[in-house]
C-alpha positions as CSV (number, residue, x, y, z in Angstrom):
1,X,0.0,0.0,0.0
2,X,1.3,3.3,-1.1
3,X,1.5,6.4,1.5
4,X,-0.6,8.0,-0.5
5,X,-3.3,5.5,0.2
6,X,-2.5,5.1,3.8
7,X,-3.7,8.3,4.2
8,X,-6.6,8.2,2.6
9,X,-7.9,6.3,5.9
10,X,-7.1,9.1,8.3
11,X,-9.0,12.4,8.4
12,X,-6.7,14.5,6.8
13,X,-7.7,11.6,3.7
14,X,-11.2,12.4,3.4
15,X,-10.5,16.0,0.6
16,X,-11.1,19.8,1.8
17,X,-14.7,20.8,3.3
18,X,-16.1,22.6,0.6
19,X,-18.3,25.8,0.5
20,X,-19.2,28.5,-1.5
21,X,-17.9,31.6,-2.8
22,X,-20.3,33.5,-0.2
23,X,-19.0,31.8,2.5
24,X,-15.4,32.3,1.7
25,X,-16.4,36.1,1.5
26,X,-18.2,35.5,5.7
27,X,-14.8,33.6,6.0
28,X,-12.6,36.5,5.7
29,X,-14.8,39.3,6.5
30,X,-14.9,37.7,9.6
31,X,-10.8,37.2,9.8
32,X,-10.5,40.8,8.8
33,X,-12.9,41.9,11.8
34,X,-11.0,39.9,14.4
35,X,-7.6,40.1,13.5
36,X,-8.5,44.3,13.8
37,X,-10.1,43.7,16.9
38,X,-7.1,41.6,18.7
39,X,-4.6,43.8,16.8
40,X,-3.4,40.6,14.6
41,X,-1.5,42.1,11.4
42,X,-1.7,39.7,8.8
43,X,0.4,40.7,6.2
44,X,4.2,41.6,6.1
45,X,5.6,45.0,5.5
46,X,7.9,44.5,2.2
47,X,11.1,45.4,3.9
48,X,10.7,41.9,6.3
49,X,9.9,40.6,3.4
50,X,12.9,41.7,1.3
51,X,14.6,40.9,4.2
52,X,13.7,36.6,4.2
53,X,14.0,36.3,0.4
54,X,17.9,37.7,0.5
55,X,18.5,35.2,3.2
56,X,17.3,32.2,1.3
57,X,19.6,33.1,-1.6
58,X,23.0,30.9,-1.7
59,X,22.0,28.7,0.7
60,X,24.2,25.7,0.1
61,X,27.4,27.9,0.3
62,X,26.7,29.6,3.2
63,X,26.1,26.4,5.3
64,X,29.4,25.1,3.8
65,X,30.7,28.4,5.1
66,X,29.9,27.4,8.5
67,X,30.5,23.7,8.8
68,X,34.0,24.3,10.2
69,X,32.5,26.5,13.0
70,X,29.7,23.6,14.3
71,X,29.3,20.0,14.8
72,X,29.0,18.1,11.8
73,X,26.0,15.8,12.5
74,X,25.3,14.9,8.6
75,X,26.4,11.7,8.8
76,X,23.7,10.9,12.5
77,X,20.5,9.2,11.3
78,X,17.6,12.2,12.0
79,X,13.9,12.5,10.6
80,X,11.3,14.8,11.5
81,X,7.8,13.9,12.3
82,X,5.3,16.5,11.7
83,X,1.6,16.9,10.5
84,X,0.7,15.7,7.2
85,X,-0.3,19.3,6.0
86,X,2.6,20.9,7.9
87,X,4.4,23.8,5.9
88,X,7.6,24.1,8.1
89,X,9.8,21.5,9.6
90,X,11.8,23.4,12.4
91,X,12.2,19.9,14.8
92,X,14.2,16.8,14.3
93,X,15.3,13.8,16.2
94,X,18.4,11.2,16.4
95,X,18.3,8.4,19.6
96,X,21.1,5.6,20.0
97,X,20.9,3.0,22.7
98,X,24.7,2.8,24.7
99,X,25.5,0.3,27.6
100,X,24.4,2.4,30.6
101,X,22.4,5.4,29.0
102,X,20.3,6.6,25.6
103,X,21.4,10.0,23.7
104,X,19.0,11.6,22.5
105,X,19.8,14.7,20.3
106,X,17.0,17.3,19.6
107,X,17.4,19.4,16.8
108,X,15.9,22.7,16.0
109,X,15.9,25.2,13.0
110,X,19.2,27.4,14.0
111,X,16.8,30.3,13.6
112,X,18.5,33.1,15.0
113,X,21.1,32.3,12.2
114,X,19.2,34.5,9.7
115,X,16.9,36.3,12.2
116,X,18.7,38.6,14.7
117,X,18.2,41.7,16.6
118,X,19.0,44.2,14.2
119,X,16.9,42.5,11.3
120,X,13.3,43.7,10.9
121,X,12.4,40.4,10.9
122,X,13.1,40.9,14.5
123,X,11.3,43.7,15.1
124,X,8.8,42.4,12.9
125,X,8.5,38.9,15.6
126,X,8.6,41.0,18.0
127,X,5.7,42.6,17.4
128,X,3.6,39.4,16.4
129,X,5.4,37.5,19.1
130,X,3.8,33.7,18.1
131,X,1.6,32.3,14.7
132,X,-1.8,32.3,15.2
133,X,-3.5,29.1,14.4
134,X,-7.2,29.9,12.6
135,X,-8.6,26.4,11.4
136,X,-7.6,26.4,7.5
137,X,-5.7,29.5,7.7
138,X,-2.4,30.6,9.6
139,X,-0.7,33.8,10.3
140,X,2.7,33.4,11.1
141,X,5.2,35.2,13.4
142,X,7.9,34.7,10.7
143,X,7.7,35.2,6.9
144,X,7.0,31.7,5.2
145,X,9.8,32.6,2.8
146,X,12.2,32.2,5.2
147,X,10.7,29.3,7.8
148,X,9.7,27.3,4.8
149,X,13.1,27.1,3.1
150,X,15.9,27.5,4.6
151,X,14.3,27.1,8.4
152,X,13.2,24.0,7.8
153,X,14.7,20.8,8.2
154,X,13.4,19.3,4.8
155,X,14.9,15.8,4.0
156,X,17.7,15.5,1.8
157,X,19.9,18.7,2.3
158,X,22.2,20.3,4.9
159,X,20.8,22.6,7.7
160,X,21.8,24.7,10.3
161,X,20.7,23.8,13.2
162,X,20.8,24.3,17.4
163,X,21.2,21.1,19.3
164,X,20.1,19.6,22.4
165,X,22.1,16.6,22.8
166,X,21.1,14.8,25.5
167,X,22.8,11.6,27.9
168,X,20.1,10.3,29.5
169,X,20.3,7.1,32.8
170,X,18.9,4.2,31.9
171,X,17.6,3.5,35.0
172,X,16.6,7.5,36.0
173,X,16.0,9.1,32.9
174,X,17.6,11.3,34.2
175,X,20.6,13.8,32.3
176,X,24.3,12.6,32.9
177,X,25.1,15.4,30.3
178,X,23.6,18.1,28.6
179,X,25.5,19.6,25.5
180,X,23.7,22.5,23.2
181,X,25.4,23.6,20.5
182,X,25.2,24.8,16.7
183,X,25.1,22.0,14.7
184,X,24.5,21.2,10.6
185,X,22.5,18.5,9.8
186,X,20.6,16.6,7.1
187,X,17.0,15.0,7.7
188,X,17.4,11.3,6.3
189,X,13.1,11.2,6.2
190,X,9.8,13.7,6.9
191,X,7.4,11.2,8.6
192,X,3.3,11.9,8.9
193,X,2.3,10.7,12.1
194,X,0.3,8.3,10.3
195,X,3.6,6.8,8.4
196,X,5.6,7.4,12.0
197,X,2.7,4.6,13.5
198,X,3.2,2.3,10.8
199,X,7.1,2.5,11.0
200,X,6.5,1.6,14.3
201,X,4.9,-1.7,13.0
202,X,6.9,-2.7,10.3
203,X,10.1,-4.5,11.2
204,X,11.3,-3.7,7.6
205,X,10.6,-0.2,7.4
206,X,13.6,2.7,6.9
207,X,13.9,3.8,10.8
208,X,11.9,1.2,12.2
209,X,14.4,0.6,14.9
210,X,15.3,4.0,15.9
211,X,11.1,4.9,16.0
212,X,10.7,1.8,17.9
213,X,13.9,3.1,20.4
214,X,12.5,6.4,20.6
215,X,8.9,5.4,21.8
216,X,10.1,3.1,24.3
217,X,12.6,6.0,26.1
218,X,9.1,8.6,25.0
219,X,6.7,6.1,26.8
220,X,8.6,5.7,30.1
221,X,9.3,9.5,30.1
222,X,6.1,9.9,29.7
223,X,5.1,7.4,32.3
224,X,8.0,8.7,34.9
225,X,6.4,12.5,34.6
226,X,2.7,11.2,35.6
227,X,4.3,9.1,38.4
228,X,6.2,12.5,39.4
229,X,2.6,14.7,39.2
230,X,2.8,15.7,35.6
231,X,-0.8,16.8,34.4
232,X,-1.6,14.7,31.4
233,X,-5.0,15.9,29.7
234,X,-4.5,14.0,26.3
235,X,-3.7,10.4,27.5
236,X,-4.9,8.4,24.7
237,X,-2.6,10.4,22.1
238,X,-1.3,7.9,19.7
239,X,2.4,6.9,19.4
240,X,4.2,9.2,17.3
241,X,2.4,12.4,18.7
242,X,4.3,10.9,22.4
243,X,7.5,10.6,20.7
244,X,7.4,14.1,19.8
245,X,5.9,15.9,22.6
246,X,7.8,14.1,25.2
247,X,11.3,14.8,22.9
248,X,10.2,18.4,22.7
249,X,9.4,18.5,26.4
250,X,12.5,17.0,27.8
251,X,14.7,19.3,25.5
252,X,13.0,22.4,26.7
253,X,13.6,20.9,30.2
254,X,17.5,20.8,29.3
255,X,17.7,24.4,27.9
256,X,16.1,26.0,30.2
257,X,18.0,23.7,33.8
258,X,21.3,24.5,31.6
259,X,20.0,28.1,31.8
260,X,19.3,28.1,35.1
261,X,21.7,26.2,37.3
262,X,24.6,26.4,34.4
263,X,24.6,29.7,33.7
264,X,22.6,31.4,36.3
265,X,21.1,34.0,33.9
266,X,17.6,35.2,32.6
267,X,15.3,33.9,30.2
268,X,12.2,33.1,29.0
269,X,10.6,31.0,31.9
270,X,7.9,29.6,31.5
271,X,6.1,29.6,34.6
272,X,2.5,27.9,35.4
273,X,0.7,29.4,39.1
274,X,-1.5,26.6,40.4
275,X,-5.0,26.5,41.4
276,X,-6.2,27.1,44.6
277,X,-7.0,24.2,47.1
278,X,-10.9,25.3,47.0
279,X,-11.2,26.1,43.1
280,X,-8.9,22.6,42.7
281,X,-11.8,21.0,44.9
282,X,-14.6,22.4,42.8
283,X,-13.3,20.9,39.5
284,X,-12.9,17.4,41.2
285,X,-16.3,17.9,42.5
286,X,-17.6,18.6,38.9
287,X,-15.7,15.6,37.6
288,X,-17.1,13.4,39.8
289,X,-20.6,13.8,39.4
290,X,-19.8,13.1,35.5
291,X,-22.3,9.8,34.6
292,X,-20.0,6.7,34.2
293,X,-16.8,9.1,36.0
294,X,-15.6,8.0,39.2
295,X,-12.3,9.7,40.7
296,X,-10.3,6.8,42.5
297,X,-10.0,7.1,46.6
298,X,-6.1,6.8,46.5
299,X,-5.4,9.8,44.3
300,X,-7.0,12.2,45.5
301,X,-4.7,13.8,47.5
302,X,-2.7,15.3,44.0
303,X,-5.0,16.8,42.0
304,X,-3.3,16.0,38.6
305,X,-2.6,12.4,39.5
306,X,-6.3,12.2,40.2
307,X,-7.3,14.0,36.9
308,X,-4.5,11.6,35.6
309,X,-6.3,8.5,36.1
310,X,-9.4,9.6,36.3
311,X,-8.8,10.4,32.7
312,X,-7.3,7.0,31.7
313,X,-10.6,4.9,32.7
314,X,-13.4,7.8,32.0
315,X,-15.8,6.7,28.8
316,X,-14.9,8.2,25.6
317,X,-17.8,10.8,25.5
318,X,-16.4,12.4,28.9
319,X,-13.2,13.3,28.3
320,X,-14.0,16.6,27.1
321,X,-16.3,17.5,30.2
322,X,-13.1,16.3,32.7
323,X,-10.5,18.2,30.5
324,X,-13.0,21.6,30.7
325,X,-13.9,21.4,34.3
326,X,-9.2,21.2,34.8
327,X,-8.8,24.2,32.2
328,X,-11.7,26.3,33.9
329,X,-9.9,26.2,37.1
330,X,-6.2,26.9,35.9
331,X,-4.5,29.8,36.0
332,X,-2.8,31.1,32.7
333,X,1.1,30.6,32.3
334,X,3.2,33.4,31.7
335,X,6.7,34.1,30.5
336,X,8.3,35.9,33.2
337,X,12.6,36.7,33.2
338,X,12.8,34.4,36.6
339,X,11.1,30.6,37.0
340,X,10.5,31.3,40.3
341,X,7.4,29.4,40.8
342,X,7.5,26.6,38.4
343,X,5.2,25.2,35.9
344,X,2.0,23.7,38.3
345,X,0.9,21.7,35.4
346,X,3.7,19.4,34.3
347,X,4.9,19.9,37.7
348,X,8.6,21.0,36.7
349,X,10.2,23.0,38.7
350,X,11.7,24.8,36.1
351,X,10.5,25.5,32.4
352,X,10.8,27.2,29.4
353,X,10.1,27.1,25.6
354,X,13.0,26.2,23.0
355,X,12.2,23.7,20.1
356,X,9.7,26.4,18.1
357,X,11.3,29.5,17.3
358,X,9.6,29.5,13.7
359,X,6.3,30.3,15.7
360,X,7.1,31.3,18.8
361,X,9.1,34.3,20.4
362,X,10.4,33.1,23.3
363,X,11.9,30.4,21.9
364,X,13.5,32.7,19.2
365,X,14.7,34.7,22.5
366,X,15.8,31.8,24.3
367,X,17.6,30.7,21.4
368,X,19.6,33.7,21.3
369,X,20.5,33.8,24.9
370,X,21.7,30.5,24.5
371,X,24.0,31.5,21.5
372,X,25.6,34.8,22.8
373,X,25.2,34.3,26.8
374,X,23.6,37.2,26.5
375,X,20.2,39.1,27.8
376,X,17.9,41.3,26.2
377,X,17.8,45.0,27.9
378,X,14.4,43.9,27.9
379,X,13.6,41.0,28.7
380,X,10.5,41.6,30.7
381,X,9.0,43.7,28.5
382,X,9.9,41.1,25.8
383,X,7.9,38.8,28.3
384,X,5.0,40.4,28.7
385,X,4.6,41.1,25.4
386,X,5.0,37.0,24.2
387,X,2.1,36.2,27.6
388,X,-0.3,39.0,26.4
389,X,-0.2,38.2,22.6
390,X,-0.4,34.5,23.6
391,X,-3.8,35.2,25.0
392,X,-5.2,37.3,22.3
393,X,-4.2,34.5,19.5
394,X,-5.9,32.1,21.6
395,X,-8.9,34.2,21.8
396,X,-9.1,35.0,18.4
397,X,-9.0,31.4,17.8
398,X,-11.8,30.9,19.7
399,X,-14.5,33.4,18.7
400,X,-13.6,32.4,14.8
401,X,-14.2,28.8,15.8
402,X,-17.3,29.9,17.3
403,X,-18.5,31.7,14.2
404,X,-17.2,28.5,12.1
405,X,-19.8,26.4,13.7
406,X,-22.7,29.2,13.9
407,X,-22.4,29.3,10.1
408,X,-22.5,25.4,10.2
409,X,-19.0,24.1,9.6
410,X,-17.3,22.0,12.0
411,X,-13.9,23.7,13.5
412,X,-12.3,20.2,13.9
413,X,-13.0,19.2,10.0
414,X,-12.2,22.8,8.8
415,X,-8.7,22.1,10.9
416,X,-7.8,19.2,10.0
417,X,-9.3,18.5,6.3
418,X,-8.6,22.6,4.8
419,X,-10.9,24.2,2.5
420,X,-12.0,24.5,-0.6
421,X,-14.1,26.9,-2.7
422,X,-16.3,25.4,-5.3
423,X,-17.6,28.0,-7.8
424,X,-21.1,28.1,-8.5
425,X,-22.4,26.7,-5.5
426,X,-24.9,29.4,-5.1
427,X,-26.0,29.3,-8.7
428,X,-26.8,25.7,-8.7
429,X,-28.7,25.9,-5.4
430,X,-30.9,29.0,-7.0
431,X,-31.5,26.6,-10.4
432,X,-32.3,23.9,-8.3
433,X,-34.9,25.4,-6.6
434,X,-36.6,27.3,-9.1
435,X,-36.9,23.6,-11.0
C-alpha cells in the first residue's frame, strides 16, 4: 500500500470541506474583523519581506561556510515527524541505545542564524510575538519565505541547526550530560504521524528501529512525569504524537536547567501558578458527578494524578467535560525573566520554551540567549509582550471557531481536512430550486 493511500484512511484523507464563494467572503470578512479587533497584522511590510527572500539566496554555500565553525551531525540518522499538512519543519530527532544510557539529540531550526536583533524580521516577531493558528488558515510570526526554506529541516539537504544533545540514565532518565550547541544537519526522512505509526509496526521499514527506540525511552518519560505529578489531559494520544511531545518537552527541560543552574542568567521562563485548594476541589467535585466518571480514593490527594487516572478509565464521551472542568480552574502561564514558581501543570520546577522559534518568540529569545550568553535589555517587557499576545491569539482562535460552527462548519473538520471553494455553488442551489 502506497502512503498515498494510507492516508486516505485518516481524516486529513477524506479531501477539503467545501463551500461556497459566499462563505469564503463571511470567512474572511470575519478574519479581517478579528484580527482588527485583537490587533493581529496579517500581512508583512515589504522590507521583512525583502529581508527573508535575501536570506534564502545561496544557501548551500553559506552552510558550507559554516560547517567548520559547528558540529558536523550529517552523517547521524535524523527525521522529522510532523503533520501531514505541515508547511515548516523546524524539529528533528536522532536516539542511539549505549550500555548504561540513551542520547537523544533534539534538533531545532538554527533560527536566530538568519533572524537577529538588528533585522526587521526581528522587530517584525517582536511585534507578532507567536503564529496564530485559525482552522484552515495561519498567520505566522515569521515570513514563510524564510521558515519554509531554509528554516526548515526538509529531507535531503544540509541545515543549520541548534542542538540539544542529551545523555540520559537508563535507570533515571535522568541527564548525565547536557550539551547544546550549533550544529548542521541533514534530515534522512519527513514522517506523517500516520507513516511514523506504521514504521513503528513494520520491522522492515527505513527507521523502524530507531522509532521503535524512541517510543520506548518517550513512553517511560512519559510514564515517569505522571508518576512524578505531571498533568496529562491527552492520555490516549497515539504513538508518534508521544515521541514528539515528550522529545520536545524533555529538551526544553534541558535548555532551560542548563539556563538556570549552568549559567545562572535570565530567560524566557515559562512559569504555570496553580489553582487554589478550593477552586482545585470544585473541579474534582464537577468531575465526579460526570455519569459513568468515578475519581479513584487513593489519588485524590494530588489533584493532577487524580485527573491523571481519572482520565485514563473515563468513557470516551467524557473526556472533554473532565479536560473543561481542569482548564476552567487553571490559572494562565506566563513568560516571566525568573522561573521562580514553576510550571504547576507538568509539575517541573523549572520550564521554558525552545524547540519552536519559527512560531514562537520566546523560543527565538531563548535561542539567542543560548547562543551569545547574553540578555535582552528587555527582557521583561519582551515577556509580557510573548504572555499577552499569547492570550489574544488564543482568543481570536476561539470566537472564529465559534463563528465557524454558527455558520455550520465543524472547527475540527475545517482544521484538519482545509478548504475549498467550489464556484457556483450558489447558482446551482438558486437553479435547483426554481426547478
Amino acid at each position: 500500500m502506497t502512503d498515498a493511500q494510507s492516508e486516505a484512511g485518516t481524516v486529513e484523507g477524506q479531501g477539503p470541506v467545501e463551500i461556497s464563494e459566499e462563505l469564503a467572503r463571511h470567512l474572511e470578512n470575519k478574519r479581517e474583523e478579528l484580527f482588527e479587533k485583537f490587533e493581529i497584522p496579517d500581512e508583512f511590510p515589504p522590507e521583512v519581506i525583502e529581508e527573508a527572500e535575501a536570506r534564502t539566496e545561496e544557501v548551500q554555500s553559506e552552510i558550507e561556510s559554516e560547517v567548520d565553525e559547528r558540529r558536523d551531525l550529517r552523517d547521524l540518522t535524523t527525521w522529522t515527524t510532523d503533520p501531514i499538512d505541515a508547511q515548516d519543519f523546524d524539529d528533528a530527532i536522532s536516539i542511539e541505545e549505549r550500555d548504561e544510557e540513551f542520547v537523544l539529540w533534539v534538533h531545532i531550526a538554527d533560527v536566530t542564524h538568519y533572524v537577529t536583533p538588528e533585522t526587521s524580521m526581528w522587530s517584525s516577531a517582536v511585534e507578532r510575538a507567536n503564529t496564530v493558528y485559525l482552522p484552515a488558515y495561519t498567520v505566522h510570526m515569521l515570513p514563510p519565505t524564510l521558515a519554509e526554506t531554509v528554516c526548515s529541516l526538509v529531507p535531503e539537504e544540509d541545515r543549520l541547526a541548534h542542538t540539544v544533545e542529551m545523555h540520559l540514565d537508563k535507570e533515571t532518565l535522568s541527564y548525565e550530560t547536557i550539551e547544546i550547541y550549533k550544529s548542521v544537519i541533514e534530515s534522512n526522512e519527513r514522517l506523517t504521524y500516520a507513516q511514523a505509526e506504521k514504521r513503528l509496526e513494520d520491522p522492515d521499514a527505513p527507521l523502524h528501529e530507531e522509532c521503535v527506540l524512541v517510543h520506548d525511552l518517550a513512553d517511560q518519560m512519559h510514564e515517569q512525569r505522571k508518576e512524578d505529578g505531571s498533568l496529562v489531559l491527552n492520555p490516549r494520544r497515539d504513538r508518534a504524537h508521544t515521541i514528539i511531545e515528550e522529545c520536545m518537552l524533555k529538551a526544553n527541560k534541558a535548555v532551560t536547567h542548563e539556563l538556570m543552574w549552568g549559567r545562572g542568567v535570565e530567560a524566557m521562563y515559562r512559569v504555570h501558578p496553580q489553582p487554589s485548594p478550593d477552586e482545585w476541589d470544585k473541579a474534582l467535585q464537577e468531575i465526579q458527578e460526570l455519569d459513568g466518571v468515578s475519581i479513584p480514593g487513593e489519588a485524590w490527594d494530588d489533584p493532577r494524578k487524580a485527573v491523571n487516572a481519572t482520565l485514563e478509565s473515563a468513557p470516551e464521551r467524557q473526556l472533554g467535560k473532565i479536560q473543561w472542568a481542569v482548564m476552567k480552574v487553571m490559572p494562565r502561564a506566563r513568560y516571566m525573566n525568573d522561573p521562580f514558581g514553576g510550571h504547576h501543570a507538568l509539575n517541573f520546577e523549572i520550564y521554558g520554551h525552545f524547540t519552536s522559534p519559527i512560531r514562537r518568540l520566546s523560543d527565538l529569545i531563548n535561542h539567542w540567549i543560548v547562543y551569545t550568553n547574553d540578555v535582552p535589555e528587555d527582557l521583561v517587557a519582551l515577556c509580557d509582550r510573548a504572555s499577552d499576545r499569547q492570550k489574544a491569539g488564543e482568543q481570536c482562535e476561539r470566537e472564529y471557531k465559534q463563528f465557524l460552527e454558527e455558520v455550520g462548519l465543524d472547527p475540527n473538520a475545517v482544521n484538519n481536512r482545509g478548504l475549498e471553494i467550489v464556484e457556483g455553488t450558489e447558482t446551482e442551489t438558486t437553479e435547483a430550486e426554481m426547478e
